[in-house]
N, C-alpha and C positions, 0 to 999 in steps of 0.2 A: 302626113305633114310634108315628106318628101313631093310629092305628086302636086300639092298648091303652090309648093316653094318651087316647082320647077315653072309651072303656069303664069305665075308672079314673073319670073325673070324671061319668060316670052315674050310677054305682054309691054317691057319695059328693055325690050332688047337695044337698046341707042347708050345702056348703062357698061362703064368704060369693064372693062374683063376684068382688071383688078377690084376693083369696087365688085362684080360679082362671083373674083375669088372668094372678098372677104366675107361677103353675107356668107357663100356657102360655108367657110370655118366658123363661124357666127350659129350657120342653122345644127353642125355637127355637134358644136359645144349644147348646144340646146337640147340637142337625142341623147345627149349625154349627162346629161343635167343627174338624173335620177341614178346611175350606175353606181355601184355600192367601191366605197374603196377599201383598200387591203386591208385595212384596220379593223372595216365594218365587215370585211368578209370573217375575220377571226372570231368576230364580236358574235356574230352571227348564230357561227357554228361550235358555240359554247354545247350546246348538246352533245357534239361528239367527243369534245374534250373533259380532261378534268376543269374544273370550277375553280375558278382565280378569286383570290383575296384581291382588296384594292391594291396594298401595296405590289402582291405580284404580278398585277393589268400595269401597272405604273411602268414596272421595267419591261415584262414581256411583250405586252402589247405596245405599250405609248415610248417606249425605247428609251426609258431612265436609267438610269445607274444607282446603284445602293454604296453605301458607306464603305470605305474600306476599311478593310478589318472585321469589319462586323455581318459578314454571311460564314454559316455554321460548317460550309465546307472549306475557306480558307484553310485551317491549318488541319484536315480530316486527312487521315490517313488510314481507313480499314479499305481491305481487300474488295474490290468488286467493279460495277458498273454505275456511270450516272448516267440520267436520263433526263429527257426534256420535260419539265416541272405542269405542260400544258398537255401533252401526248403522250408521255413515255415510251418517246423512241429512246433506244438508247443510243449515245451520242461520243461519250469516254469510254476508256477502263482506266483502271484507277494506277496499273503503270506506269501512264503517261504523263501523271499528274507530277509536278516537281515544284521545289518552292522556289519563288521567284521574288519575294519577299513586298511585291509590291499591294497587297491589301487583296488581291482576291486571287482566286480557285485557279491554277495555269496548267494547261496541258501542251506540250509538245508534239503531240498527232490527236487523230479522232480517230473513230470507224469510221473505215470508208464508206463514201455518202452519205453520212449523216450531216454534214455541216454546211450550208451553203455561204456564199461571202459576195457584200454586194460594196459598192462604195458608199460611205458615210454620208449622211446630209450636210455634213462639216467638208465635205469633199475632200479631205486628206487621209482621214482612218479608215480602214476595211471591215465592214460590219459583219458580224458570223452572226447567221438564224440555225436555227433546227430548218434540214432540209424539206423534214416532213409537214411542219404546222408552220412554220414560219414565223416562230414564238423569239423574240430580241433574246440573244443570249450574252453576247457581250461584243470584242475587238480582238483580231489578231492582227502579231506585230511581227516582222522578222529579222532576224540582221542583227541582234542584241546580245547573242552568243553568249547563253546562259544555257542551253546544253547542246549536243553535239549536233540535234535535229535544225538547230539554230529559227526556231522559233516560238512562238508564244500563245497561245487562244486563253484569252483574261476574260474569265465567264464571271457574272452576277452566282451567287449562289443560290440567290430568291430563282433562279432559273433551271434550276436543279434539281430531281429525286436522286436517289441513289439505293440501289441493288446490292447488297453485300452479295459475295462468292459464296454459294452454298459451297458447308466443310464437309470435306470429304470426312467418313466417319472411321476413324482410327482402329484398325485390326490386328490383331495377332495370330500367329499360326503354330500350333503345336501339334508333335506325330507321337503315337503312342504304338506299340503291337503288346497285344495279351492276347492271345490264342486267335478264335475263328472270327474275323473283324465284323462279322454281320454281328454277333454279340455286342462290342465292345461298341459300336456304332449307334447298338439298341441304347444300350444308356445316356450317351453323350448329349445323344439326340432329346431329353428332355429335361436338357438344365436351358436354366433362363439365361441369356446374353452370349449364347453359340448363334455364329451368323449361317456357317453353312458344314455340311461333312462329306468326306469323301474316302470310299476304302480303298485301299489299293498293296502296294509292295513298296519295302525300302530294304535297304542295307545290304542289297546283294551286289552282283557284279555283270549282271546278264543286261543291257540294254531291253526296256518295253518286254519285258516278259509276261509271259499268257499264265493265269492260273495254271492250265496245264505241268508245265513247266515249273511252278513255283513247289507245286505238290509232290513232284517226281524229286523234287529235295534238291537239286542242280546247279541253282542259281543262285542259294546263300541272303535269299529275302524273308524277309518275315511279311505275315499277312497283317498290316497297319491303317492307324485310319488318322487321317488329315482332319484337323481340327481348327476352322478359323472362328475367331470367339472376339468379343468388345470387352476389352482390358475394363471401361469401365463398368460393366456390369457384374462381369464374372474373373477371375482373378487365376493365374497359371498353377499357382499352388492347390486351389479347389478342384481345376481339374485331374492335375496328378493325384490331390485325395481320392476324388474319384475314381480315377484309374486305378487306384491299390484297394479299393473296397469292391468292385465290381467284379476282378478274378484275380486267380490266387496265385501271389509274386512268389510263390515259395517253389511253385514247382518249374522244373528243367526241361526242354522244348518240347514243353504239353501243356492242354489244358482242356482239363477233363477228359474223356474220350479221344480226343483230334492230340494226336503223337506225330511230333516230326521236327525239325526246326526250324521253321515255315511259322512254328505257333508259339516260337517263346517269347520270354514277355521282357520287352523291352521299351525306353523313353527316347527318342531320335529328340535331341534335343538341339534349338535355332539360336542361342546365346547363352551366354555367362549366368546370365540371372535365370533362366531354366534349371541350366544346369545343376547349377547351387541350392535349387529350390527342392529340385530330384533328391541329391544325395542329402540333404537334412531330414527330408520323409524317409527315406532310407534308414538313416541314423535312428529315427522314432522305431522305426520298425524295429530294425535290430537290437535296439534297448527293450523292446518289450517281448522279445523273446523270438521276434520272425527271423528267420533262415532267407532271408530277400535273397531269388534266384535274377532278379532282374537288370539287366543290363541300362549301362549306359552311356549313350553313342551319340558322335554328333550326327544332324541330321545328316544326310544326303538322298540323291533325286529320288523322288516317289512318283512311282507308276501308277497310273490310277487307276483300277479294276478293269473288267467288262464291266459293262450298262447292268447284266441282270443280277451282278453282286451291289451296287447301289440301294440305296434306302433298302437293304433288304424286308427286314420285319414291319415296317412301315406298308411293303405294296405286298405282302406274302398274308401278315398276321400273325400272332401267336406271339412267344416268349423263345429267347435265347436256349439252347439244352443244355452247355457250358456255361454262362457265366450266372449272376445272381448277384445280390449285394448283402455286404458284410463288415458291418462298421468295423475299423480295425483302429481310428483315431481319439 
């Protein structure tokens, strides 16, 4: 087309230059005829996207606006991310979100780059897209001094997913010593709702001491085991049951075999509510005739083994020589 339309204006060259500026903006709009626009390009690549309701083509695509008041994120306040309802970039966190009372979703910042801002077709308001898809999200205002960022991005909720904050899952830590901790360890390790265990030293006075050292009797540690467990599945009291049925609170820094005080049997206990939970097992005990040798202390720092005292009976095999279990409740 190019190549005839230049032949054309050859052949007719006596035509004033303006007149064959205009054919030629004439012939550009005509190579242009077919070129797809922004709209059609979104429309397009509906493949790559999520799949739009009409009402949410209405606001996203065709740049409408929904009711106010009536999108599900207005007055939403659970913890997390929103995202763009056409791509799921995400575009908030829910932070920034503040009430501005005016009928829809406001945030005060975005993540950086995700929000692009062009000017309105109304030529006075500032349009915000998702930088990524180009999906209508709503207007940002500034200057309105409704929080101290002093401004506003007034999002459609139809324009919107949201991401809650995965929760963090709620743990507890308790320390226990009853004799040789690869025993005491063996047990722990198969109740339901322990997250993780670790053996090592407490309640002495030696800075990071070596086994060595712990045995040689010098350093005033007992050989204990770190116990992080989910409050809700297993409960502090079941563990201390277990602790007093697995070796025997009655004897003095021994147990079985292993003599020293390195191996008595003691609760390093993290709060009030441990505490209290210890001395009422206690109280059981000693009503029902036990001689309870076992100590009870608050926590402090716990050393945590060598690597080859770890899982021991787990990566070794076998059964404890010291301890056993022995309902006592």
């Amino acid at each position: 087309m190019k190549i005839v339309f230049n032949k054309w204006i050859l052949r007719w060259g006596n035509i004033p230059k303006y007149i064959t500026l205009s054919l030629g903006i004439l012939g550009l709009v005509f190579l242009n005829l077919n070129t797809p626009s922004a709209t059609e390009v979104q429309q397009g690549n509906d493949m790559k996207y999520n799949k739009l309701s009409p009402e949410e083509e209405q606001v996203i695509i065709h740049k409408g606006t929904e009711q106010p008041f009536s999108g599900k994120f207005n007055d939403h306040k659970q913890s997390g991310t929103y995202t763009c309802k056409q791509c799921d970039a995400p575009l908030y966190k829910s932070e920034d979100k503040f009430d501005s009372r005016c009928g829809w979703p406001s945030f005060d910042d975005e993540i950086p780059g995700a929000v692009r801002r062009e000017i309105d077709v109304d030529g006075r308001r500032t349009e915000i897209l998702c930088n990524y898809c180009g999906a209508h999200l709503g207007h940002v205002f500034d200057g309105e001094q409704l929080t101290d960022k002093n401004i506003r991005h007034c999002v459609n909720s139809i324009s919107l997913n949201f991401d809650p904050a995965k929760q963090e899952k709620k743990t507890e830590t308790a320390y226990f010593a009853g004799g040789c901790f690869w025993g005491v360890e063996y047990f722990f390790q198969k109740e339901d709702g322990i997250v993780s265990t670790s053996v090592g030293y407490m309640g002495g006075h030696k800075d990071n001491p070596t086994y060595q050292e712990v045995c040689d009797g010098n350093t005033g540690h007992a050989e204990a085991i770190e116990v992080v467990f989910d409050p809700s599945l297993i409960s502090f009291e079941k563990l201390a049951r277990l602790f007093f049925e697995t070796h025997d609170p009655t004897q003095i820094d021994r147990q079985g075999p292993d003599i020293g005080d390195q191996y008595r049997s003691a609760i390093f206990y993290t709060g009030d509510d441990q505490k209290q939970t210890a001395e009422k097992l206690i109280k059981v005990l000693t009503d029902k005739g036990y001689k309870i040798a076992t100590e009870i202390n608050a926590g402090s720092k716990f050393w945590k083994a060598e690597n080859y005292h770890q899982d021991y009976y787990l990566n070794k095999g076998g059964q404890p020589y010291c301890h056993g279990y022995q309902k006592r409740f």
